[in-house]
Backbone as CSV, one residue per row, in Angstrom:
resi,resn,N_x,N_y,N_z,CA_x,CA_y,CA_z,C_x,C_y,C_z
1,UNK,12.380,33.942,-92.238,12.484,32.529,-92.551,11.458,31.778,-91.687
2,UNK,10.852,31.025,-92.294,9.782,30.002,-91.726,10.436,28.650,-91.067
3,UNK,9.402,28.249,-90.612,10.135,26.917,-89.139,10.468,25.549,-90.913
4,UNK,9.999,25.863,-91.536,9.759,24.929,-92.627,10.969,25.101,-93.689
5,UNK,11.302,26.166,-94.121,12.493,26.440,-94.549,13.660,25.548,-93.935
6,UNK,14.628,25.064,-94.975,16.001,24.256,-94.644,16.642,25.397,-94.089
7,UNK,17.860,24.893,-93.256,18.554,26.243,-92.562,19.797,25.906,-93.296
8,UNK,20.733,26.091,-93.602,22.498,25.701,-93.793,23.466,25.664,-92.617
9,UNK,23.824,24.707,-92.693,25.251,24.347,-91.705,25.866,25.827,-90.982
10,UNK,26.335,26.380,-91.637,26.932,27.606,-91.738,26.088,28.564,-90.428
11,UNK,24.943,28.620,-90.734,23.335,29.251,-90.274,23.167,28.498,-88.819
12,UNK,22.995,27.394,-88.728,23.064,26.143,-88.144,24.200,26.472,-86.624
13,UNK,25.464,26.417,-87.625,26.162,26.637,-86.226,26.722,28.250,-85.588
14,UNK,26.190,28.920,-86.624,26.433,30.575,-86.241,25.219,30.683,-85.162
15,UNK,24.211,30.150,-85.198,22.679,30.290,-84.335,23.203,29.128,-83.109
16,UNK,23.655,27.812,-83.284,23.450,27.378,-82.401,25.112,27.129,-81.518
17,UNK,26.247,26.939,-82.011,27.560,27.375,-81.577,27.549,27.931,-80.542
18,UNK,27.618,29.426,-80.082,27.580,29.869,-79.088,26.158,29.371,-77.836
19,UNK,25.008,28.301,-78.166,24.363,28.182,-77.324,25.078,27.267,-77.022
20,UNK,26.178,26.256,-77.469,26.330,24.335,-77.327,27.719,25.301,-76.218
21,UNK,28.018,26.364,-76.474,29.508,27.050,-75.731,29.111,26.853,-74.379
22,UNK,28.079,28.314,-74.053,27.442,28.575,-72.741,27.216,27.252,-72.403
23,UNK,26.445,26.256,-72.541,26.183,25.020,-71.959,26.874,24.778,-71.599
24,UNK,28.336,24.006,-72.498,29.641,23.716,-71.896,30.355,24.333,-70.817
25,UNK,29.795,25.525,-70.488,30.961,26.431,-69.917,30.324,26.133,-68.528
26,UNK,29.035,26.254,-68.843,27.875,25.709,-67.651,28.106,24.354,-66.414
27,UNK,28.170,23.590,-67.706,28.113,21.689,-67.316,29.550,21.907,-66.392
28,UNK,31.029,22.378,-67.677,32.231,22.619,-66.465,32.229,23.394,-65.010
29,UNK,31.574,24.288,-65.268,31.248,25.286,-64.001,30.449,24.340,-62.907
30,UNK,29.421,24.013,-63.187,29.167,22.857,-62.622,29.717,21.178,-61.938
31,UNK,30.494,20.824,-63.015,31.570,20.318,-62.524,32.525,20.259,-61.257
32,UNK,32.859,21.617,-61.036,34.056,21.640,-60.196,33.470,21.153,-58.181
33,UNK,34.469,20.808,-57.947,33.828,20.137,-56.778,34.020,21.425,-55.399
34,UNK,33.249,21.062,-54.468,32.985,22.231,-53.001,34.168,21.961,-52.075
35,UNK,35.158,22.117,-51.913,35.556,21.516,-50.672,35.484,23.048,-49.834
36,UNK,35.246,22.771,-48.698,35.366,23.635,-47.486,36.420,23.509,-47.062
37,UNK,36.919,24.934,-47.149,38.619,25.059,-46.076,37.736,25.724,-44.906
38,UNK,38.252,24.999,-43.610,37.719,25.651,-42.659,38.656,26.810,-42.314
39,UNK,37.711,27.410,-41.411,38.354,28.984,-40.816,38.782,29.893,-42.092
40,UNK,38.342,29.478,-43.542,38.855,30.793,-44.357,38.390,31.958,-44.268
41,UNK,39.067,33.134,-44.125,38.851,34.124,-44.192,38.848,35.317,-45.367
42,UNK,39.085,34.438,-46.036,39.355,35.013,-47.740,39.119,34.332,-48.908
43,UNK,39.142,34.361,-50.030,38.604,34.024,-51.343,40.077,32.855,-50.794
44,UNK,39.289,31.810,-51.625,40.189,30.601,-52.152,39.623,30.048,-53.146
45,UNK,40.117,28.520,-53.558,39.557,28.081,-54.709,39.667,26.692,-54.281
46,UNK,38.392,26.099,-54.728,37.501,24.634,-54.834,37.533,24.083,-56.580
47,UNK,38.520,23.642,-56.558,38.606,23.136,-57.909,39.081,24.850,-58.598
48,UNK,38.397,25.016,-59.779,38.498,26.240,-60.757,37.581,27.456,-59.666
49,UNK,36.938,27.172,-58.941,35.564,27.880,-58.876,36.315,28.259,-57.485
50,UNK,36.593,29.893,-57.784,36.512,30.664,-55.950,35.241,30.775,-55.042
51,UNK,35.540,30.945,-54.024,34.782,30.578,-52.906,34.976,32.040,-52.107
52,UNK,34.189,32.886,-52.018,34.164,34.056,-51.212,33.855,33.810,-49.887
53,UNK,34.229,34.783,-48.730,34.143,34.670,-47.177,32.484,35.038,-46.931
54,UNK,32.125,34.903,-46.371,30.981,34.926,-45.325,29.407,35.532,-46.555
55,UNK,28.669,36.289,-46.429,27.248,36.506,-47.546,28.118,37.005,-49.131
56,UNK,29.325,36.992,-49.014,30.224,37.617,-50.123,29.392,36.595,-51.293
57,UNK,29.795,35.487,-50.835,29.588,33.909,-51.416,28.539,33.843,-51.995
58,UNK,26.968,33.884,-51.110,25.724,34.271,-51.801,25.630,34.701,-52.672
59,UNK,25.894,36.446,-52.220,25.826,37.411,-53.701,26.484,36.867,-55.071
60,UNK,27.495,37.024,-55.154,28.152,36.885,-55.715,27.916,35.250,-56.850
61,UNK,27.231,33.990,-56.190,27.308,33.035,-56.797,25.703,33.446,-57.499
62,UNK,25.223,33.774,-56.675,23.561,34.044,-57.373,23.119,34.715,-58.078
63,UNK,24.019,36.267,-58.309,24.220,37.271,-59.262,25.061,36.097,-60.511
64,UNK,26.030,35.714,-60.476,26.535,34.579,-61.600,25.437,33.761,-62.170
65,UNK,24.610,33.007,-61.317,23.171,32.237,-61.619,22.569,33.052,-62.744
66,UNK,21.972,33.929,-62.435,21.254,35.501,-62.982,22.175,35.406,-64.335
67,UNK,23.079,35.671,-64.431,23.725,36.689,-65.172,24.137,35.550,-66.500
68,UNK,24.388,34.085,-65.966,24.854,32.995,-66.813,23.378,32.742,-67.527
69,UNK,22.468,32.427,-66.770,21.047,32.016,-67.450,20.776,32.787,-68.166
70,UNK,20.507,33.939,-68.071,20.542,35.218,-68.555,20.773,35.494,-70.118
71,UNK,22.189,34.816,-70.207,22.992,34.765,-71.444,22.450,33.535,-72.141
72,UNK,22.419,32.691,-71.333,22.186,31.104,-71.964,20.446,31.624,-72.994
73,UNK,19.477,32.571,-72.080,18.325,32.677,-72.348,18.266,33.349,-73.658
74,UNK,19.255,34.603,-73.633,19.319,35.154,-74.653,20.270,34.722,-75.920
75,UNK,21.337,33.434,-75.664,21.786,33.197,-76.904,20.090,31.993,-77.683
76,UNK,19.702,31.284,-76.456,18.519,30.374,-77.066,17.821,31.341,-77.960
77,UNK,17.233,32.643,-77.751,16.631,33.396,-78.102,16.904,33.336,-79.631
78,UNK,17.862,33.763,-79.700,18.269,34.533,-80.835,18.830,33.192,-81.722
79,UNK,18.914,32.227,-80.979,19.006,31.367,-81.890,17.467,30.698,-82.464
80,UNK,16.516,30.356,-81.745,15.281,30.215,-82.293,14.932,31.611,-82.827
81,UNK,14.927,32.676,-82.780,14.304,34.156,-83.415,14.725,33.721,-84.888
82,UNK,16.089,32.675,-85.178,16.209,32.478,-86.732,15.325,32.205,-87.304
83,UNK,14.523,31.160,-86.706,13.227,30.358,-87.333,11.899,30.909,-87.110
84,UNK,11.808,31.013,-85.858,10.791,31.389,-85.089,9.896,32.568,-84.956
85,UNK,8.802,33.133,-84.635,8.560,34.472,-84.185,8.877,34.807,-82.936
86,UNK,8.932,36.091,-82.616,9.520,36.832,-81.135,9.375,36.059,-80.102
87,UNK,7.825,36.106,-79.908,6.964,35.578,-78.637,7.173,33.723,-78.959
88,UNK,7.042,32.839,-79.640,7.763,31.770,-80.110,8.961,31.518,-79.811
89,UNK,9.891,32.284,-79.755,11.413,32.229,-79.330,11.639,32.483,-77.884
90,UNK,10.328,33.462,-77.622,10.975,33.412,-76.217,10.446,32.549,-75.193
91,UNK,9.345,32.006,-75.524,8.712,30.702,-74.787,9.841,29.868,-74.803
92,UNK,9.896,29.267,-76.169,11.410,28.326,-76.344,12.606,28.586,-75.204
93,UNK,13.104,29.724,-75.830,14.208,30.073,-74.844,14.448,29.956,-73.502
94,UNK,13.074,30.389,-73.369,13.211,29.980,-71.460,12.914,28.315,-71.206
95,UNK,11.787,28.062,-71.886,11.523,26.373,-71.312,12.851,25.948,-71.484
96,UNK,13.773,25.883,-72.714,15.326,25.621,-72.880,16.109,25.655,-71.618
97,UNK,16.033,26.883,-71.439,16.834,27.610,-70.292,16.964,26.749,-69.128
98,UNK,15.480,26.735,-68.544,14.917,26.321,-67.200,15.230,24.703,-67.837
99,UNK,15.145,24.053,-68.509,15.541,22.557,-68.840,16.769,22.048,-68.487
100,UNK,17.784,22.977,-69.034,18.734,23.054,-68.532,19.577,23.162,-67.409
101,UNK,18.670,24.422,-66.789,19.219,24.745,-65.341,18.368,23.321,-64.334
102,UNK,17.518,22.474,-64.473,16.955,21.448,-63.776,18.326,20.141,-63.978
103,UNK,18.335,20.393,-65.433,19.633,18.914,-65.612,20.860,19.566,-64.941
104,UNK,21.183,20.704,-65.021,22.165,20.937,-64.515,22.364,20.760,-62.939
105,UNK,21.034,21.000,-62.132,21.545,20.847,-60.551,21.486,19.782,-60.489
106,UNK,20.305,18.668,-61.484,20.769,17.263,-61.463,22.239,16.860,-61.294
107,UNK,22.947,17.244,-62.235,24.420,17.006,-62.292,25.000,17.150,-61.300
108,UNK,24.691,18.511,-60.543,25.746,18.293,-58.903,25.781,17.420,-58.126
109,UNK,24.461,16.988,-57.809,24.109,15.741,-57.358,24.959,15.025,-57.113
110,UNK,25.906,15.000,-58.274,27.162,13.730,-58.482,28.742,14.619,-58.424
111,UNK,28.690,15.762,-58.131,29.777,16.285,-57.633,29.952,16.593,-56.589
112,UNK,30.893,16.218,-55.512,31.402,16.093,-54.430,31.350,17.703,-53.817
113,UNK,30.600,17.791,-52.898,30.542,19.179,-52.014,29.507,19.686,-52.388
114,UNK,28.370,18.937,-53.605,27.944,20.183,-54.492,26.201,19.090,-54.243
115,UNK,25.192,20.047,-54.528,24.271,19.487,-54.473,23.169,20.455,-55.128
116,UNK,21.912,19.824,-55.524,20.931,20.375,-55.936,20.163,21.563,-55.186
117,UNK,19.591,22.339,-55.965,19.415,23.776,-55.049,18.045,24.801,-55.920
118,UNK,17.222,24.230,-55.094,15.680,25.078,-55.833,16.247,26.120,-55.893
119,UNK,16.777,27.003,-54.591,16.961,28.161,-54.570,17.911,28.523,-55.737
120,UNK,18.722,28.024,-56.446,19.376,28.501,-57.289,18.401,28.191,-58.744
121,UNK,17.610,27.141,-59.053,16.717,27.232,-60.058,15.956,28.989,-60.247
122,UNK,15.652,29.304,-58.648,14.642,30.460,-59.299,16.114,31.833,-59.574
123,UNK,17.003,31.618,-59.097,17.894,32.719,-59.509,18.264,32.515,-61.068
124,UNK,18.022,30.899,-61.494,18.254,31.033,-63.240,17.214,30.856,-63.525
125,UNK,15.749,30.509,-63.518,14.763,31.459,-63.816,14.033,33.099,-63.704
126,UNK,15.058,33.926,-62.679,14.770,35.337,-62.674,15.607,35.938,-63.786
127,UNK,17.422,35.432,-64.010,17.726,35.799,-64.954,17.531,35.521,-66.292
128,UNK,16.903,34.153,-66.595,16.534,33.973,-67.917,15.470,34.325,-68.652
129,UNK,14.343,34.751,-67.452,13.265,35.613,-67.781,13.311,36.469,-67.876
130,UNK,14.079,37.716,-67.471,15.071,39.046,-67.429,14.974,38.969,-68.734
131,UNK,15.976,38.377,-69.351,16.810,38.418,-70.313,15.555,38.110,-71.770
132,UNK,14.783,37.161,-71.460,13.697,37.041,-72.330,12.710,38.200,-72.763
133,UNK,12.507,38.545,-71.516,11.006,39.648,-71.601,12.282,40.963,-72.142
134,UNK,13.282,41.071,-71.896,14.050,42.360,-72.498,14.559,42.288,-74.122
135,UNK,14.650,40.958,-74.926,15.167,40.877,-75.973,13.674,40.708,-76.877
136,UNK,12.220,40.778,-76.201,11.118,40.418,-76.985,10.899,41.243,-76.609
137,UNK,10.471,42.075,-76.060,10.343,43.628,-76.009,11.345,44.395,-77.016
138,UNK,12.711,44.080,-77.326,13.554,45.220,-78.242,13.062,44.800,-79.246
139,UNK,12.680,42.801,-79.777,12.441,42.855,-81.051,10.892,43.608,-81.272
140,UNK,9.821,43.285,-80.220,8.780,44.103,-80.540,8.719,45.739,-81.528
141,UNK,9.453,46.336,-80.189,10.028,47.586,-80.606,10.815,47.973,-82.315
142,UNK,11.917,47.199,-82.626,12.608,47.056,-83.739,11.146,46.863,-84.647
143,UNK,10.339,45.811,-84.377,9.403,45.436,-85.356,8.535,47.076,-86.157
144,UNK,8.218,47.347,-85.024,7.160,48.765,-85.030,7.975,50.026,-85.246
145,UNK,9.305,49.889,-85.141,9.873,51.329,-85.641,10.050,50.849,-87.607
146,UNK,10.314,49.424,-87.842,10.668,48.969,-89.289,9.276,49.536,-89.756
147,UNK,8.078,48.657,-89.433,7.078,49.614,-89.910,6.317,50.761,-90.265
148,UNK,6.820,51.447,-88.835,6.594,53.072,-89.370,7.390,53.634,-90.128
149,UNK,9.018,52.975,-90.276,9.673,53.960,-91.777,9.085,53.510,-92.856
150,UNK,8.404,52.145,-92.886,7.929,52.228,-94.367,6.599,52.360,-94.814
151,UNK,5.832,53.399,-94.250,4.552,54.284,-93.968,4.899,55.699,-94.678
């Protein structure tokens, strides 16, 4: 299907549905506010969002960074791959991605405990680029095995 082609509702929200989800799930995740319990020595919880003891916290929130962008990169993907070509979708996908993850630390900004964080931009630009260069590489691949069966 060409960028010019009408899409249908149906098409529409099967492609873009699960991207408007992840966002949401994002913006809430984002949402929840920091409070510090002092002296914890164990997982607790700051709003919805646990809070691990000592580098637990790091790992653990920055591997989530990774792993959420990641997804966000690859539902954009596959939702422009409807219209789009490979390498087209995955430019999209990430500028998307990274658009997102900028409004989003915007947003902490305004949640209590919580604040903006380069360092977490490049952890959702390592996973959303991950996730890009691996789903345009399979479609590459898919492309060139379709062709050689019909040789």
């Amino acid at each position: 299907m060409t960028h010019h082609e009408r899409i249908s509702i149906p098409v529409l929200l099967r492609c873009w549905g699960p991207v408007l989800a992840m966002m949401a799930l994002l913006f809430v995740s984002s949402a929840q506010p920091k409070i510090e319990h002092p002296g914890a020595e164990s997982v607790y919880f700051s709003g919805a969002m646990p809070i691990f003891p000592g580098g637990w916290d790091f790992i653990i929130k920055k591997s989530g960074h990774m792993l959420a962008y990641g997804l966000l990169a690859a539902l954009l993907f596959r939702a422009f791959a409807a219209t789009y070509t490979p390498s087209t979708a995955g430019f999209a996908a990430l500028a998307a991605a990274m658009s997102f993850a900028v409004s989003d630390e915007l947003h902490q900004t305004f949640v209590r405990g919580r604040h903006a964080s380069v360092t977490d931009l490049g952890f959702d630009f390592v996973g959303a680029a991950l996730a890009v260069v691996v789903l345009w590489t399979a479609s590459r691949w898919r492309t060139r095995v379709l062709l050689a069966q019909r040789r």
